[in-house]
C-alpha positions as a Python dict, from the first residue, in 0.01 Angstrom:
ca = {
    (1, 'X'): (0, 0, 0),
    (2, 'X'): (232, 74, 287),
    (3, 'X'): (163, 336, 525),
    (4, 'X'): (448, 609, 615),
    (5, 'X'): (449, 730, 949),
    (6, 'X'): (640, 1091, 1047),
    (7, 'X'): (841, 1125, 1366),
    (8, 'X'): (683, 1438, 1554),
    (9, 'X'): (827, 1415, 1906),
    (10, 'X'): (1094, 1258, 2132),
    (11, 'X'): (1419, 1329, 1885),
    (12, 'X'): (1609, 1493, 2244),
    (13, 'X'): (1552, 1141, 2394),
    (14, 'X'): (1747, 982, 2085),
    (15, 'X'): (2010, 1208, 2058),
    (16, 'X'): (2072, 1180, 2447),
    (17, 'X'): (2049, 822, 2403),
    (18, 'X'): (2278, 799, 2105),
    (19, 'X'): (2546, 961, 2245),
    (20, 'X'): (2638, 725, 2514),
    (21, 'X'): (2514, 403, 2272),
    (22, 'X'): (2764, 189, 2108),
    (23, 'X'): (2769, 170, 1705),
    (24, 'X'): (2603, -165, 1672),
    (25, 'X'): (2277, -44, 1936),
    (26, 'X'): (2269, 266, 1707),
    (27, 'X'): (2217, 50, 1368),
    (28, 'X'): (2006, -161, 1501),
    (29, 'X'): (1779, 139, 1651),
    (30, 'X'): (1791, 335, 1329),
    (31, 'X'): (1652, -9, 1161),
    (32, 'X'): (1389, -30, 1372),
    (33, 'X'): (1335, 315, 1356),
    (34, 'X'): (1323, 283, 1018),
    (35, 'X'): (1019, 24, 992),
    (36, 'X'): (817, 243, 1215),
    (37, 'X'): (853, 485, 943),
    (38, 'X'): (763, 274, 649),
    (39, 'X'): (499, 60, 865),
    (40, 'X'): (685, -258, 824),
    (41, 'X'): (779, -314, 1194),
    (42, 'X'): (491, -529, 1319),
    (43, 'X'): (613, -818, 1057),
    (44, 'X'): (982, -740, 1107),
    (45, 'X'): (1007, -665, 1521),
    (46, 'X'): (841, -839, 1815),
    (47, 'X'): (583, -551, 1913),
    (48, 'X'): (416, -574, 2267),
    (49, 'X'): (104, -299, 2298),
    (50, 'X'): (140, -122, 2605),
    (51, 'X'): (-134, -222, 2791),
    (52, 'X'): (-211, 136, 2984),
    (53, 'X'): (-201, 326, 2662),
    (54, 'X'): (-380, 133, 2381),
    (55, 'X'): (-142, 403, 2135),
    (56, 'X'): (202, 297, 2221),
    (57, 'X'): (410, 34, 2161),
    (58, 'X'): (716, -151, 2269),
    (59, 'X'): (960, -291, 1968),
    (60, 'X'): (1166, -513, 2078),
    (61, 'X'): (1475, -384, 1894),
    (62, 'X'): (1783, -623, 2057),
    (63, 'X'): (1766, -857, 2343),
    (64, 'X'): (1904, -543, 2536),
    (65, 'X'): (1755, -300, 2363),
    (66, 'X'): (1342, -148, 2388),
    (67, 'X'): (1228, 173, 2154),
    (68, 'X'): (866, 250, 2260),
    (69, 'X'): (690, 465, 2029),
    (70, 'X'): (345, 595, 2056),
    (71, 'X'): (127, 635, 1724),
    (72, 'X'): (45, 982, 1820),
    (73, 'X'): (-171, 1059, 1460),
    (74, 'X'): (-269, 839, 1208),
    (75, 'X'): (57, 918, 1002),
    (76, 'X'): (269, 1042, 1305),
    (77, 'X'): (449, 870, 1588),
    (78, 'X'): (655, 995, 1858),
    (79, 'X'): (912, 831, 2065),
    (80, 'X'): (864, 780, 2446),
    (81, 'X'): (1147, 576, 2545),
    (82, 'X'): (1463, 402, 2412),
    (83, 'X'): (1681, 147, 2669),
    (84, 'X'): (1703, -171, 2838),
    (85, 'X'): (1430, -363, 2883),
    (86, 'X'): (1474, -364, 3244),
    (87, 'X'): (1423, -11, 3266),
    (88, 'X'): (1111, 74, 2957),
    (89, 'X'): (801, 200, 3205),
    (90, 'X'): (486, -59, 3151),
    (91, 'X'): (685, -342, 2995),
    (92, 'X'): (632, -581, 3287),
    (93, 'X'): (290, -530, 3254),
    (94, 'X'): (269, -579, 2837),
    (95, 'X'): (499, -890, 2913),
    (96, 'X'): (207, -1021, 3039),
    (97, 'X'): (-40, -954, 2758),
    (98, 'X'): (-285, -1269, 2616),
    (99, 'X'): (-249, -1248, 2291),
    (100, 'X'): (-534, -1487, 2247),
    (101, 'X'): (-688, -1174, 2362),
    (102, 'X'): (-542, -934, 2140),
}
């Protein structure tokens, strides 16, 4: 059975971020968006654990384009940053993650 997951915080960050994104980064965010809710996005998304907080997560939404979310409950997750990957705080360091280690 699938697992549904709530948004509980970081709804000012998207709406500050969606009004400066173009259409396409804005269906392709709500997608991914969309398989945090329903669970799906580990099998659907390249997700990178952020390696200083063993909660959050970087989904690799575009090859421009980083949500990080951080499972906040068991059914809740909040969002913590949405950009370029350039810019998302602790990718470099989950870029280099083992995942024979994982």
């Amino acid at each position: 059975m699938a697992k549904n997951y709530r948004l509980t915080d970081g709804t000012e960050q998207l709406d500050a971020w969606s009004e400066q994104a173009g259409q396409a980064a804005k269906n392709a965010l709500y997608k991914a968006l969309f398989a945090v809710t329903d669970g799906s996005v580990f099998r659907a998304y390249g997700v990178l654990p952020d390696r200083q907080s063993a909660q959050e997560h970087f989904v690799l939404v575009r090859e421009d384009l980083v949500l990080k979310v951080s499972f906040t409950d068991e059914d809740a997750f909040a969002i913590r940053y949405i950009g370029a990957l350039d810019g998302a705080p602790g990718l470099d360091l989950s870029l280099d993650f083992d995942v024979d280690t994982a």
